[in-house]
Backbone as CSV, one residue per row, in Angstrom:
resi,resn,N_x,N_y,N_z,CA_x,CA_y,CA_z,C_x,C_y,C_z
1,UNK,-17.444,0.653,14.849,-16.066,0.804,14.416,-16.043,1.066,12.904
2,UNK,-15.000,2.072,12.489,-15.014,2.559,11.177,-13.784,1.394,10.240
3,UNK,-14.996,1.214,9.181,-14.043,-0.044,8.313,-12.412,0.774,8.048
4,UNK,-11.558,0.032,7.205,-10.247,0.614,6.866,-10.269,2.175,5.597
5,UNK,-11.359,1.388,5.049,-12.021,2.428,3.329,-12.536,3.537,4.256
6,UNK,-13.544,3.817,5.228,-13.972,5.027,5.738,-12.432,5.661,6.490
7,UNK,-11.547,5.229,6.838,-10.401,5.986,7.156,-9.351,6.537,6.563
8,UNK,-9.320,6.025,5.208,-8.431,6.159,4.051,-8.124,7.325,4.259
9,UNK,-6.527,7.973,4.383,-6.065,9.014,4.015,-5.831,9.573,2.849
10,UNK,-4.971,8.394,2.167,-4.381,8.760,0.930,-4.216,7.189,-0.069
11,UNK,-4.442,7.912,-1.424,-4.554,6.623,-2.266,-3.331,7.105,-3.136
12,UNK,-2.571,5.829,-3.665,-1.314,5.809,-4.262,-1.822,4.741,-5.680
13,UNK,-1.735,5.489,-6.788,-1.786,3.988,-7.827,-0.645,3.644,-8.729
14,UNK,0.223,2.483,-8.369,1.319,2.604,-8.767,1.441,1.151,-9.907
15,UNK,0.248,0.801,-10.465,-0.190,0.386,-11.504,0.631,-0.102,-12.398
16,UNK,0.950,1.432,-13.300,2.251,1.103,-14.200,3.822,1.108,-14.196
17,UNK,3.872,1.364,-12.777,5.193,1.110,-12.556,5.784,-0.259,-12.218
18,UNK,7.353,-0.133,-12.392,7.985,-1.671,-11.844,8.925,-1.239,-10.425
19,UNK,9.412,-2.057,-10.421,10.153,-2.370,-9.330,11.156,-2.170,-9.701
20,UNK,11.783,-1.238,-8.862,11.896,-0.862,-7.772,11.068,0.356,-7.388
21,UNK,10.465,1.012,-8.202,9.789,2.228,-8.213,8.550,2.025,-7.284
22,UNK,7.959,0.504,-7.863,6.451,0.794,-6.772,6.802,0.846,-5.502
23,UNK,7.859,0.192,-4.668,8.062,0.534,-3.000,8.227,2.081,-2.798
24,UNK,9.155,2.725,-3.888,9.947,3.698,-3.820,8.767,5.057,-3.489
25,UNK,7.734,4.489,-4.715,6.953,5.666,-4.472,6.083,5.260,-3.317
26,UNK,5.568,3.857,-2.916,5.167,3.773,-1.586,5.432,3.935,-0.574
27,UNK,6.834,3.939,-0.545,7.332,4.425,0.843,7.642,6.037,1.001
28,UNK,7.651,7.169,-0.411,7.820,8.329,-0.482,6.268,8.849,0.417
29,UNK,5.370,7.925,-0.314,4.008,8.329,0.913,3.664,8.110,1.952
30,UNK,4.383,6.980,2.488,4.175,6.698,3.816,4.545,7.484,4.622
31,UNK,6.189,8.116,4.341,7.022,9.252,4.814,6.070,10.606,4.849
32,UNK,5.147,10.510,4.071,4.868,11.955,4.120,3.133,11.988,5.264
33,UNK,2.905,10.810,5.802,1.818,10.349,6.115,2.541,10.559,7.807
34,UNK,1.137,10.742,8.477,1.183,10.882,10.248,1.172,9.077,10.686
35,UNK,1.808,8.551,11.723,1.425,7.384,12.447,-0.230,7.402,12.128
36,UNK,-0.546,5.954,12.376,-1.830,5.760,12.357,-2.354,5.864,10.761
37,UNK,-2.330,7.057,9.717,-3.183,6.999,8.648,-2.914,6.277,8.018
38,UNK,-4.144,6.067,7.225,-4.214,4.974,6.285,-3.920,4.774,4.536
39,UNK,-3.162,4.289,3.802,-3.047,4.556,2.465,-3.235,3.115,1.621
40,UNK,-3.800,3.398,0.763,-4.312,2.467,-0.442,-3.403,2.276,-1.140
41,UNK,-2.809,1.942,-1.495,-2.050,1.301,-2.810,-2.832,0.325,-3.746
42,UNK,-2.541,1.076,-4.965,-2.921,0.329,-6.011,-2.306,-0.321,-7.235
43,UNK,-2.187,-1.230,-7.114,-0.487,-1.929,-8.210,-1.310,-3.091,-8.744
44,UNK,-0.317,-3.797,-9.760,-0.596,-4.886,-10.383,0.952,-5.629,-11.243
45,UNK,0.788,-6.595,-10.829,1.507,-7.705,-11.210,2.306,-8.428,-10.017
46,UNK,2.674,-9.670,-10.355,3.086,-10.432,-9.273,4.442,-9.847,-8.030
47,UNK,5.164,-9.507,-8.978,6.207,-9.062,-8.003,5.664,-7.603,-7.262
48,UNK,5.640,-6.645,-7.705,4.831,-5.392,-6.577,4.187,-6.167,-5.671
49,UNK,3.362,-7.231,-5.970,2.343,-7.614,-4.940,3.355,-8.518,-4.073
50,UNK,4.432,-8.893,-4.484,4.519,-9.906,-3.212,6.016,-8.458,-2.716
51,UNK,6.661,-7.896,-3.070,7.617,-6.478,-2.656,6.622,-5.794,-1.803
52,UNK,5.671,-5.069,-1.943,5.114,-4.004,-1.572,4.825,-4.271,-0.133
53,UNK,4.011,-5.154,0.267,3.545,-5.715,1.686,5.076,-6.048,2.080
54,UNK,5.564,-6.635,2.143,6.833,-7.189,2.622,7.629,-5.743,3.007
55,UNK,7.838,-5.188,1.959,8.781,-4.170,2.599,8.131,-2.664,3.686
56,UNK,6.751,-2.483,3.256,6.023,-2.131,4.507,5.891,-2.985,5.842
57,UNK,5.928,-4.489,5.483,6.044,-4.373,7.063,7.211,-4.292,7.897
58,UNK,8.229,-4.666,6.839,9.724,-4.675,7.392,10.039,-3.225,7.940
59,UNK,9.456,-2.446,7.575,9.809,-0.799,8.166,9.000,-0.331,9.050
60,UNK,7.948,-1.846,9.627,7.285,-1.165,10.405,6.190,-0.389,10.395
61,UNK,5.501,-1.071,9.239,3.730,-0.778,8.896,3.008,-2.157,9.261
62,UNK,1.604,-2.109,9.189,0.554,-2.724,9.027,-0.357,-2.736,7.844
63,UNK,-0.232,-3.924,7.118,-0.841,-4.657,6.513,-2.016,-5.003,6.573
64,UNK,-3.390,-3.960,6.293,-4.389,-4.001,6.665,-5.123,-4.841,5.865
65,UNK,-4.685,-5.084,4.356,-5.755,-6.106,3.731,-5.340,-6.073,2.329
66,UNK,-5.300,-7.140,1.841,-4.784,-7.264,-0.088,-5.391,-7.970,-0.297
67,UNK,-6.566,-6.998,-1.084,-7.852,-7.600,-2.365,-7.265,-7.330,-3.867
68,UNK,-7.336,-8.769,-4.606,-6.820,-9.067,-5.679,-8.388,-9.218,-6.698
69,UNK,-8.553,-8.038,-7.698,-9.476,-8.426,-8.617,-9.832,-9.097,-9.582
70,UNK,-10.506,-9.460,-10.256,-10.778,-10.429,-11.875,-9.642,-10.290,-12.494
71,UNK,-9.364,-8.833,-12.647,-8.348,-7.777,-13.970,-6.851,-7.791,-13.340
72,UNK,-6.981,-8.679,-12.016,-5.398,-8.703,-11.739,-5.257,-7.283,-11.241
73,UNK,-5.876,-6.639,-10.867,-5.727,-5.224,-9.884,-5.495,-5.562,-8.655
74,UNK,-4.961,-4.988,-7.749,-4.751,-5.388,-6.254,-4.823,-4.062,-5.614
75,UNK,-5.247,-3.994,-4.474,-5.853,-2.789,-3.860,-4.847,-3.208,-2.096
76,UNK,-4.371,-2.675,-2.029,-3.353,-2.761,-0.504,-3.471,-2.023,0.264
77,UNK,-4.119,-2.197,1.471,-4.594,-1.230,2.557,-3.210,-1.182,3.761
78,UNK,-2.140,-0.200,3.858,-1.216,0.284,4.805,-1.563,1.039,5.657
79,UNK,-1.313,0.505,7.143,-1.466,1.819,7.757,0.090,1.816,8.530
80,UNK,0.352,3.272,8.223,1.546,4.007,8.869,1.758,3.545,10.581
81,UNK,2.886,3.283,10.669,3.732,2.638,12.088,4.291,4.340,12.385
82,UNK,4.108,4.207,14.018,4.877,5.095,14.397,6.208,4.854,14.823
């Protein structure tokens, strides 16, 4: 079975943005993404991290995995709901 990283469609790094923008542009990619693929998000700071998962799953994604680094980077694995 292929990990989530070998399926990656598309990577999003929404880093320096705030909120409301990091969902905004996460969900502009999800929209543009097939059921099933997979997208990375890459953000940092507390609120994106606890917004971002939350409002993907509320629309009906999967929450494949949130790795938080040393540097306070967070790496968010979505995969698209049909």
């Amino acid at each position: 079975m292929m990990s989530p990283m070998q399926e990656l469609t598309l990577s999003l790094d929404i880093t320096t943005d705030i909120c409301p923008m990091t969902f905004v542009r996460t969900r502009l990619a999800l929209d543009r993404m097939a059921p099933g693929e997979i997208l990375q998000v890459v953000l940092k700071g507390d609120e994106p991290l606890r917004n971002v998962p939350r409002s993907a799953i509320e629309m009906g994604h999967d929450v494949l995995s949130v790795e938080t680094d040393c540097a306070g980077i967070t790496r968010l694995l979505i995969r698209r709901g049909g």
